[in-house]
Rosetta silent file (secondary structure, phi, psi, omega in degrees, C-alpha in Angstrom):
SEQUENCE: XXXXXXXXXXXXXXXXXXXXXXXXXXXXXXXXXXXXXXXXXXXXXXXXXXXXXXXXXXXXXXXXXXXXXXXXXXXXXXXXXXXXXXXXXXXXXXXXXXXXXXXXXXXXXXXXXXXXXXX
SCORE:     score description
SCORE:     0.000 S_00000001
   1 L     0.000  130.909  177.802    0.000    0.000    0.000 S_00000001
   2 L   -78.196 -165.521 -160.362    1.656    3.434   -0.659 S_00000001
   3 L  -119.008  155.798 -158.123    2.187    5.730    1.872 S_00000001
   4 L  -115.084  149.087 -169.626   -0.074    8.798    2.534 S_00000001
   5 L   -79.440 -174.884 -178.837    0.984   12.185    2.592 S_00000001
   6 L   -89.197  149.277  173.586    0.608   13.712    6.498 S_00000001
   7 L   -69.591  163.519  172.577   -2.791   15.854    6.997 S_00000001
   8 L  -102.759  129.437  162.562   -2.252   19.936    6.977 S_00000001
   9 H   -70.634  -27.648  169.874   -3.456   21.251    9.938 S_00000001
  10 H   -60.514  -66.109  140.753   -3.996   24.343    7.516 S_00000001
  11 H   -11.688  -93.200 -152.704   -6.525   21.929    5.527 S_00000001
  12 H   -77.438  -25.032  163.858   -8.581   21.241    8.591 S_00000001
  13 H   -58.915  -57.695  177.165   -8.061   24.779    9.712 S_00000001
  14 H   -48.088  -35.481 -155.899   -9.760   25.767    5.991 S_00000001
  15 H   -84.923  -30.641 -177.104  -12.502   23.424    6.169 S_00000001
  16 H   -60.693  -80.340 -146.310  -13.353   24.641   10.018 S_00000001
  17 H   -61.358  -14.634 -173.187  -13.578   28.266    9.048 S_00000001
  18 H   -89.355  -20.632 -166.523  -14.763   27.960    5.256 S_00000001
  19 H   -82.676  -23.098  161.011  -17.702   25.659    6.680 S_00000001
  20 H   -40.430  -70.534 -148.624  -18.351   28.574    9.770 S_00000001
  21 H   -81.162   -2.699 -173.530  -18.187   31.123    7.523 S_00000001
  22 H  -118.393  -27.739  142.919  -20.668   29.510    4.090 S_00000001
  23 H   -73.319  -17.388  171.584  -23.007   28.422    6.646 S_00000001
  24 H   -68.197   -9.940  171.022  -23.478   31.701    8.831 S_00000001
  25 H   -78.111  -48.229 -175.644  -23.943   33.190    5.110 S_00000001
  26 H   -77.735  -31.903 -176.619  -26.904   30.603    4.301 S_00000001
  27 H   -72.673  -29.937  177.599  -28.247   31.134    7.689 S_00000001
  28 H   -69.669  -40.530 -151.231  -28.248   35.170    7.271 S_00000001
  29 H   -87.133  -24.018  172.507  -29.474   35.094    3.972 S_00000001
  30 H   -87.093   -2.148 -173.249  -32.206   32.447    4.926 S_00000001
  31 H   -98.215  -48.549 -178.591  -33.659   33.934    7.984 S_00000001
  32 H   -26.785  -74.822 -178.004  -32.833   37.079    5.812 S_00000001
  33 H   -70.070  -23.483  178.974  -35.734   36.073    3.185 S_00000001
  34 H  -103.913   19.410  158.870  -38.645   34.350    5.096 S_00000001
  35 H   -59.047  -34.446 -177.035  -38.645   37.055    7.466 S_00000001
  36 L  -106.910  -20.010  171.569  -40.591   39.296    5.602 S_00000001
  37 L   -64.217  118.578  144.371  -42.640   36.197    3.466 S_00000001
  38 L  -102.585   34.628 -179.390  -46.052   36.162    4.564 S_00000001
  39 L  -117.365  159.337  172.034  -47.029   32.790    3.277 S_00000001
  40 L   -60.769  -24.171 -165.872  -45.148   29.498    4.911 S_00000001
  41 L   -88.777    0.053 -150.836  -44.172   28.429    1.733 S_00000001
  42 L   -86.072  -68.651 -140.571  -41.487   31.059    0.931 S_00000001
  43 H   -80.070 -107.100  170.718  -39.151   29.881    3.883 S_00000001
  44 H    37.845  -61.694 -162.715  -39.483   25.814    2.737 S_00000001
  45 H   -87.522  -25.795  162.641  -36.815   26.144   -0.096 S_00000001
  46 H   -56.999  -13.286 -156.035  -34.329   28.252    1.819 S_00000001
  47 L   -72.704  -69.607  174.437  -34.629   25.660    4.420 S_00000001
  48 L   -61.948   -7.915 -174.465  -31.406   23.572    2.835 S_00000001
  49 H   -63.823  -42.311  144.962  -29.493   26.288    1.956 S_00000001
  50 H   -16.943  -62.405 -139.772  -27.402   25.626    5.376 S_00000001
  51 H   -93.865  -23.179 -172.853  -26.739   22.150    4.240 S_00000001
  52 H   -85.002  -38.472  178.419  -25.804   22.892    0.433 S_00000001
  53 H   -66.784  -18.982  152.988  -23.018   25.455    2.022 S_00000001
  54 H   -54.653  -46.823 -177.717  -21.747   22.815    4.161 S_00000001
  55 H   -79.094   -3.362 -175.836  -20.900   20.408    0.725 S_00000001
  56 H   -91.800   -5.148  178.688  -19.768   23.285   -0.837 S_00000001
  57 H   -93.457  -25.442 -176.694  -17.259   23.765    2.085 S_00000001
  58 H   -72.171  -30.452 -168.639  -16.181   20.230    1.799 S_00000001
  59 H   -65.562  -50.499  174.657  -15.984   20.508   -2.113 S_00000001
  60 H   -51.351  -20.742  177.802  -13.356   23.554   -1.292 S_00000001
  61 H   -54.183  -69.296 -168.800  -12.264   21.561    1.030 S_00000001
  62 H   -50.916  -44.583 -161.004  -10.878   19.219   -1.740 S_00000001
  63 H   -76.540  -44.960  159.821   -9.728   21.452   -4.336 S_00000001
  64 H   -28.691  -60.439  179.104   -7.937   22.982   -1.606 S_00000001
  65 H   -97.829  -46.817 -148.574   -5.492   19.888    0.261 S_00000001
  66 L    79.400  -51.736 -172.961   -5.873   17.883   -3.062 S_00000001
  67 L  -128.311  146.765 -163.890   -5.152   15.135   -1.316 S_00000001
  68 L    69.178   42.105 -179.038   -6.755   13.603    1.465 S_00000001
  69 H   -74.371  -56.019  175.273   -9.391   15.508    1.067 S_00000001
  70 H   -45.613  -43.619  173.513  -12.589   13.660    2.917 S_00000001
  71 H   -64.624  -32.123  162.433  -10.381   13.487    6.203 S_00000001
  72 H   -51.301  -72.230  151.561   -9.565   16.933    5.929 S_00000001
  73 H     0.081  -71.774  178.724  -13.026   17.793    5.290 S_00000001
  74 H   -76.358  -40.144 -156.273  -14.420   15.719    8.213 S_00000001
  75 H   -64.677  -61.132 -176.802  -11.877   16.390   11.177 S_00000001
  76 H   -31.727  -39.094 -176.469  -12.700   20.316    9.938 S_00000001
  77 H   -77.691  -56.732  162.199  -16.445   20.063    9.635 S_00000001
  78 H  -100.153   19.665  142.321  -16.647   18.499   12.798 S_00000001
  79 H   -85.651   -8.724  157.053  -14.895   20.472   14.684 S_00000001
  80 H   -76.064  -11.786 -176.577  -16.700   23.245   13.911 S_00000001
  81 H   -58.955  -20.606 -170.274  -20.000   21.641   15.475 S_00000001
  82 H   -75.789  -45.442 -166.103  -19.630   22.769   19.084 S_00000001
  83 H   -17.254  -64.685  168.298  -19.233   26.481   17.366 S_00000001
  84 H   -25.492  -82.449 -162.786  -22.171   25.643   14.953 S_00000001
  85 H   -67.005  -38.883  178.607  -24.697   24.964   18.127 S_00000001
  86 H   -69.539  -11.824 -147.587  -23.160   27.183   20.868 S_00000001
  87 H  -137.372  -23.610 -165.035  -22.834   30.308   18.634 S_00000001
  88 L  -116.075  -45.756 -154.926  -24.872   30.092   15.064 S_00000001
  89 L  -115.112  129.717  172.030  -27.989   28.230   15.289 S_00000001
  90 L   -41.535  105.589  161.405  -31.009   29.298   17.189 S_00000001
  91 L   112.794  -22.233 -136.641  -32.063   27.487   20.238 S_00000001
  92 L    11.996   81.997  149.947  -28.591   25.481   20.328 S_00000001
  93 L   -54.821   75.108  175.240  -29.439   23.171   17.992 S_00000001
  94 H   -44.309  -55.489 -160.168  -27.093   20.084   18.153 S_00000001
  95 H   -90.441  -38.137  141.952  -28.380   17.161   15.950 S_00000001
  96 H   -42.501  -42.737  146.553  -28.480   20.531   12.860 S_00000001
  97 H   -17.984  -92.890 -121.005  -24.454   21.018   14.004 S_00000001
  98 H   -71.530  -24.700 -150.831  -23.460   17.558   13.569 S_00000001
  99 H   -90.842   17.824 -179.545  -25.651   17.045   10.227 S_00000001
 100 H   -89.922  -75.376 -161.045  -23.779   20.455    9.000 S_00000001
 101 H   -53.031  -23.538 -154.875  -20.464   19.080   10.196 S_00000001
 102 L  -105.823  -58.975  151.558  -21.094   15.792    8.507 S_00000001
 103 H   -27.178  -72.212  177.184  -22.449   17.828    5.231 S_00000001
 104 H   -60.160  -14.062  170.699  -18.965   18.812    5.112 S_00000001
 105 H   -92.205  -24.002  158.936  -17.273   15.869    5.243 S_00000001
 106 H   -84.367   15.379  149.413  -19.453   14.494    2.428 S_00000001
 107 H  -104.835  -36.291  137.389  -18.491   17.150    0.220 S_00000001
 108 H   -25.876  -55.994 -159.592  -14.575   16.739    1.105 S_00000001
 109 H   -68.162  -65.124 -174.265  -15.648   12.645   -0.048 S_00000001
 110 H   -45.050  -35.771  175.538  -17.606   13.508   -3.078 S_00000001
 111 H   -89.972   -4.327  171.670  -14.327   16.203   -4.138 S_00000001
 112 H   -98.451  -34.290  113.319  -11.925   13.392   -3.341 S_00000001
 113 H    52.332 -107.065 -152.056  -14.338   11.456   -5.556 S_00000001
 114 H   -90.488  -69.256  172.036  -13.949   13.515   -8.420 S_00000001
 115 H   -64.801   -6.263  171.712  -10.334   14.131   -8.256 S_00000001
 116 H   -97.134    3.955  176.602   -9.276   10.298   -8.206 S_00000001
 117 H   -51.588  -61.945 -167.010  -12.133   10.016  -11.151 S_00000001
 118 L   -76.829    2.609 -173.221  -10.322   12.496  -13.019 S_00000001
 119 L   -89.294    0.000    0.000   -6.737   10.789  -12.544 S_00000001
């Protein structure tokens, strides 16, 4: 089996703060828009927007380390989860953390994926 490069702690540092910083963006901009919607149904599609900025932190994730991308991805993603629930989400919401945190590590998988696809 060949040998694996070492993890970056900058790579797991990126993945914490890009997954902080693209969900506190989906959460502003979705509380942002059904605030003022006065039908229920407005809010509904905004609802996931949290969860697509989590795979999009893992996919950056990837493009990012290149290699060894999912672990990167995951240590990062879920170490942002106490952050997520103590600090971002309304209510401290835990079990929305980890599936954020987790979100990110399946976008790190899906971009590691893709780059051994393309080799």
């Amino acid at each position: 089996m060949p040998t694996r490069p070492p993890l970056r702690p900058t790579g797991i540092a990126f993945a914490f703060a890009l997954n902080l910083l693209l969900v506190t963006l989906a959460l502003f901009v979705g509380s942002g828009a059904t605030s003022g919607a006065t039908s229920s149904t407005g809010g509904g599609l905004l609802a996931g927007l949290p969860l697509v900025a989590a795979i999009v932190a893992g996919l950056a994730t990837a493009v990012y380390v290149r290699q060894r991308a999912a672990i990167h991805a995951a240590l990062g993603g879920l170490s942002s989860v106490p952050v997520l629930a103590l600090f971002l989400l309304p209510g401290n919401n835990w079990s929305f953390a980890i599936l954020l945190g987790s979100f990110c590590a399946v976008g790190g998988i899906l971009g590691e994926f893709r780059q051994r696809r393309s080799k």
